[in-house]
N, C-alpha and C positions, 0 to 999 in steps of 0.2 A: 504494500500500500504506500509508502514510506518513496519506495522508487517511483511510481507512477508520478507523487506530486515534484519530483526532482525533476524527471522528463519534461513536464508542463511547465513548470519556473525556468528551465534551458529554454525552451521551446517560445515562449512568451519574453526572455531575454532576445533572442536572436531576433526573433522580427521586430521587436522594439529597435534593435540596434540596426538593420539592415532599412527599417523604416527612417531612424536618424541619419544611416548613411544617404539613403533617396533624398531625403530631403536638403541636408546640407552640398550636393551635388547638383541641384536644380539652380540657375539664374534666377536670381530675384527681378520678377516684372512686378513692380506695384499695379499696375492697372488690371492686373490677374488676381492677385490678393485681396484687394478693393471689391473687384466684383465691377468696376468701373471701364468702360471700353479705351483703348489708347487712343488718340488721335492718328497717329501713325501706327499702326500694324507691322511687325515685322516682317509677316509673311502671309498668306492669302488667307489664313486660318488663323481661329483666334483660341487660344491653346488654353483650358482651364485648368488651373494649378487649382492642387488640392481640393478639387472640384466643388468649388464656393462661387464660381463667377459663374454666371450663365450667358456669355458673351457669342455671338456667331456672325458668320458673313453669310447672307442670306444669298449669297451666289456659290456657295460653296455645297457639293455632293460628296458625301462620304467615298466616291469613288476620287474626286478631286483630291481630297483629304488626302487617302489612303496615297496617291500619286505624290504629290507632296511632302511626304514625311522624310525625315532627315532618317538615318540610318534603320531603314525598315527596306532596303535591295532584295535579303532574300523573300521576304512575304510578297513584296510588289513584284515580285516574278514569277513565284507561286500562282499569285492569284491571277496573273495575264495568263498563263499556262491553260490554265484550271477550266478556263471558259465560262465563270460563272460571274461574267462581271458584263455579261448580256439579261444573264437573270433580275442583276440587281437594275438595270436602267429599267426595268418595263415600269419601277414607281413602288411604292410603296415606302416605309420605315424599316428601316436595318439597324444593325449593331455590329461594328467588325470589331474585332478584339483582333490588335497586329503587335506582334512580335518582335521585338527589338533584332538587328544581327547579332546583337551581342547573344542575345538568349537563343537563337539558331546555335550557333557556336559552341555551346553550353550541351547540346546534342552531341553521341556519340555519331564518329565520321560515318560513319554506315546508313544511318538511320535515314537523309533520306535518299543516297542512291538505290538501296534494297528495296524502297516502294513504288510500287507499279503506279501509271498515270492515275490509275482510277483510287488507287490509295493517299494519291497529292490530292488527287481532286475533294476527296473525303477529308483530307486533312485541313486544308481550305476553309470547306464549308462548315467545319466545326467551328470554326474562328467566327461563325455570323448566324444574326437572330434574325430571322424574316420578319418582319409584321411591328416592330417597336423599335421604338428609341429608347432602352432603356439606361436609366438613372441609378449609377453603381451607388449612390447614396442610399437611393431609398430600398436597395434591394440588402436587408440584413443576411439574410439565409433563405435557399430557395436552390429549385433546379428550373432553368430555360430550356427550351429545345433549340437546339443549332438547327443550320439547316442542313444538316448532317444526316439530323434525323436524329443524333443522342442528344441526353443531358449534359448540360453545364450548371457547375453549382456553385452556388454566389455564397460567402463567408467574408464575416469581418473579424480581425485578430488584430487586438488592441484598436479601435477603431480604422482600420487600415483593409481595405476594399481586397477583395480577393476572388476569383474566376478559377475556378479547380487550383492548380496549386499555383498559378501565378499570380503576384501582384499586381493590381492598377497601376499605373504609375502615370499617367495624364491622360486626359480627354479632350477632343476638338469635337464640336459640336458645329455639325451642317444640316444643310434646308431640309435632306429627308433622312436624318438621325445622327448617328456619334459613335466615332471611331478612337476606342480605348486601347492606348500603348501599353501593352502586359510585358513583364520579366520574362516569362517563360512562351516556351512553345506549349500549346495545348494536343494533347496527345488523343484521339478520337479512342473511344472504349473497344476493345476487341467484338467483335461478333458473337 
């Protein structure tokens, strides 16, 4: 019993500590903190830190987004591959959850030359929700359907937003929904 609560005080140590590292590594924009829009935009997307600002460029699509993003090459190459970025224009609200290269990287080399196109393609579409734009805030605990087809399950540890086992770690919010930057690659459940 004695260990169990040992595990959980490491366990609630480390992502406390990996949440202070995110955060002391992020550029300070005030007008993201604020919740306040910048007069100048740095870039075509208006980036919500700590997801408190509810800021957007109403010309902007989550596929815009997703093209835009500073180190996300292997997801935006995945998801040109993948063919489902004909799905996503026909309208609707999405949700992409895109993976840093850093967190591709963090992958063993194999993983993804060993997968067949249809297994990218699956991998892909576990990264996105059909039908909402959803709000990593208001989602405590729950599971979403990707359009995978499986579950994705939303947890918060120490109040810090979590997507199966990766972190949130910023959102851009566009006209038809919002595309969350995760640590991790999200791994589609076996069959």
């Amino acid at each position: 019993m004695h260990r169990n609560w040992w595990i959980l005080i490491g366990v609630v140590i480390v992502v406390a500590l990996v949440s202070w590292w995110l955060a002391a590594t992020r550029p300070f924009n005030p007008s993201t903190t604020t919740g306040e829009a910048s007069s100048t935009p740095a870039t075509s997307t208006t980036q919500v830190q700590a997801f408190t600002a509810t800021n957007s460029m109403q010309h902007d699509t989550v596929q815009g987004i997703l093209a835009a993003l500073p180190n996300a090459a292997q997801f935006q190459q995945l998801f040109a591959e993948s063919g489902l970025s004909s799905s996503i224009k026909a309208g609707g609200q999405y949700t992409i959850f895109v993976p840093t290269d850093a967190a591709f990287a963090q992958l063993p080399k194999t993983t993804l030359t060993k997968m067949t196109e249809a297994q990218k393609k699956q991998l892909v579409a576990y990264h996105i929700v059909a039908g909402s734009a959803i709000n990593a805030n208001a989602e405590v605990a729950g599971d979403v359907r990707a359009l995978s087809g499986d579950l994705l399950n939303f947890t918060r540890i120490n109040n810090v937003p979590m997507v199966d086992s990766a972190i949130i770690l910023s959102a851009y919010k566009g006209t038809n929904g919002v595309v969350y930057v995760i640590s991790a690659v999200l791994i589609p459940p076996k069959k």
